[in-house]
C-alpha positions in Angstrom: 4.0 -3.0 -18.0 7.5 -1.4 -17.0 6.9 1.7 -18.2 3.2 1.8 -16.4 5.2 0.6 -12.9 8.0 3.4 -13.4 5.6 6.0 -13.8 3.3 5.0 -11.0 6.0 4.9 -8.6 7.5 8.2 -9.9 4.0 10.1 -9.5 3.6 8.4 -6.0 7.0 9.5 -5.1 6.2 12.8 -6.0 3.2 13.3 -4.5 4.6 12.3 -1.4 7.2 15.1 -1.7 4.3 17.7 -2.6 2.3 17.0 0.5 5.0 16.8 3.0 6.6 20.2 1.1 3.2 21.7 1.4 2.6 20.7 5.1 6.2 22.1 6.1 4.9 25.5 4.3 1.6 25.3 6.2 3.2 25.0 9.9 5.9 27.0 9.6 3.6 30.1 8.7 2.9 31.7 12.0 0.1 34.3 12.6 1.1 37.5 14.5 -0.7 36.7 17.8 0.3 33.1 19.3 -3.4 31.9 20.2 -2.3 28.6 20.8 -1.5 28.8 24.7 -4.8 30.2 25.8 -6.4 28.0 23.8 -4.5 25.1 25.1 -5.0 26.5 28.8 -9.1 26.9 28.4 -9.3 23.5 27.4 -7.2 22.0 29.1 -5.1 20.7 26.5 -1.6 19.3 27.2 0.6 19.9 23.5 1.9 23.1 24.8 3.5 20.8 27.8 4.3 18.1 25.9 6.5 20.0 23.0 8.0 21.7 26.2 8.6 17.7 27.5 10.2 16.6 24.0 12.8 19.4 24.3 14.5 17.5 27.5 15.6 13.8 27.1 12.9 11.9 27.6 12.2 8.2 28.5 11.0 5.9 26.1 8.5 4.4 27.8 6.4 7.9 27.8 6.7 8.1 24.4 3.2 6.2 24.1 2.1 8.4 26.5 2.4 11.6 24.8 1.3 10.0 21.5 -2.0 9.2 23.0 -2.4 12.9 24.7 -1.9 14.4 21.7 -4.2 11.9 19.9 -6.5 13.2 22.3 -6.3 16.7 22.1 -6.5 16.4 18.5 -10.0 15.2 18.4 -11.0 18.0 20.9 -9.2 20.5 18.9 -11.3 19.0 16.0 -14.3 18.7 17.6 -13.9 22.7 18.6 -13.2 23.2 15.0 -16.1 21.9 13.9 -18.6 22.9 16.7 -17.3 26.8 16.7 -20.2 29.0 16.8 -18.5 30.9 14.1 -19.8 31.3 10.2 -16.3 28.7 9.6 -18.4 26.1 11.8 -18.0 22.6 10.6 -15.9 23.5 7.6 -12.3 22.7 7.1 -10.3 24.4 4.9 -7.7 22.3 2.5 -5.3 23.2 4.6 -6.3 21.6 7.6 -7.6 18.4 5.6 -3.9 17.9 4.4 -3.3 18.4 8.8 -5.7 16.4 9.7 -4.5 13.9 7.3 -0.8 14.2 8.4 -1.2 14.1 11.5 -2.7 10.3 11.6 0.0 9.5 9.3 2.4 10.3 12.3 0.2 9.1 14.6 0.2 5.8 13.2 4.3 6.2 12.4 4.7 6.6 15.9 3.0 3.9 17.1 4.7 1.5 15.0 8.5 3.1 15.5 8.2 4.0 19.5 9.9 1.3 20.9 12.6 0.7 17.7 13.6 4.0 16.9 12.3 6.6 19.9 14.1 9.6 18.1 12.2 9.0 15.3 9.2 8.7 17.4 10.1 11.9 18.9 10.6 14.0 15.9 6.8 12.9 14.8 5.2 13.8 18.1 7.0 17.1 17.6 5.5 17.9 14.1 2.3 16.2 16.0 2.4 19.3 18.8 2.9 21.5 15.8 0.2 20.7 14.1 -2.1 21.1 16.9 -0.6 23.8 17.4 -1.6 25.2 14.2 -5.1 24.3 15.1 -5.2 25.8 18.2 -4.2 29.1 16.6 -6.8 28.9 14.4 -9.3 28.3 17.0 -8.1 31.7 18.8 -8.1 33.6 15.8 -12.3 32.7 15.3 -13.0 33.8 19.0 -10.9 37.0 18.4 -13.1 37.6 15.1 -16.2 36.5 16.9 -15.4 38.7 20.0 -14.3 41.6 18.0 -17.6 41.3 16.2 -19.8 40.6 19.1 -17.7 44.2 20.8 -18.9 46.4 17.4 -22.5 45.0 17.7 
């Protein structure tokens, strides 16, 4: 029964290490052009500002704020994901499930830790912005493709 409960723990430990490992490797690769304004512009999404917010001192109280913009531009950002008319449309790749999936885990962090420990609430909203971020990249990157092709036809 011991031996069962050490090795459950150590796999669980581990596989929290691999997906937060492999979503540090996922955000930090940039592509070449930087879609993510535009993107954010055309829809009128408001992570660019917000990351830009998060950089100043900011008041706890907005914290929640922020948390439920980018809550919100994550399901557009989804929704556009899914809706693309591109051949990619209403497939996600693995890397984006893992996204997706980390990014309610800090949603819901930073609900609970906002008002106890508003750094820590911070940094989360910041890897939030990032990862929609990421997804407003790729977004840019399908209309470039589908532009490009629609220019050749």
């Amino acid at each position: 029964m011991l031996m069962t409960l050490l090795i459950l723990v150590v796999s669980s430990a581990l596989f929290l290490y691999w997906f937060r490992y492999t979503v540090i490797l996922i955000l930090r690769t940039r592509p070449a052009p930087d879609y993510a304004p535009q993107v954010a512009v055309a829809n009128h999404l408001s992570f660019v500002e917000i990351r830009q917010k998060l950089h100043a001192p900011v008041e706890t109280e907005s914290l929640g704020s922020f948390c439920k913009a980018l809550q919100q531009d994550y399901r557009m950002l989804k929704y556009l994901l899914g809706h693309a008319a591109t051949g990619q449309a209403g497939r996600y790749t693995v890397e984006q499930r893992l996204l997706m999936a980390n990014f309610r885990v800090l949603a819901l962090c930073c609900a609970m830790v906002q008002r106890f420990q508003p750094n820590a609430a911070k940094t989360a909203l910041l890897e939030m912005s990032s990862i929609l971020e990421y997804f407003a990249n790729v977004m840019g990157s399908r209309v470039a493709a589908l532009a490009g092709e629609a220019a050749r036809a």
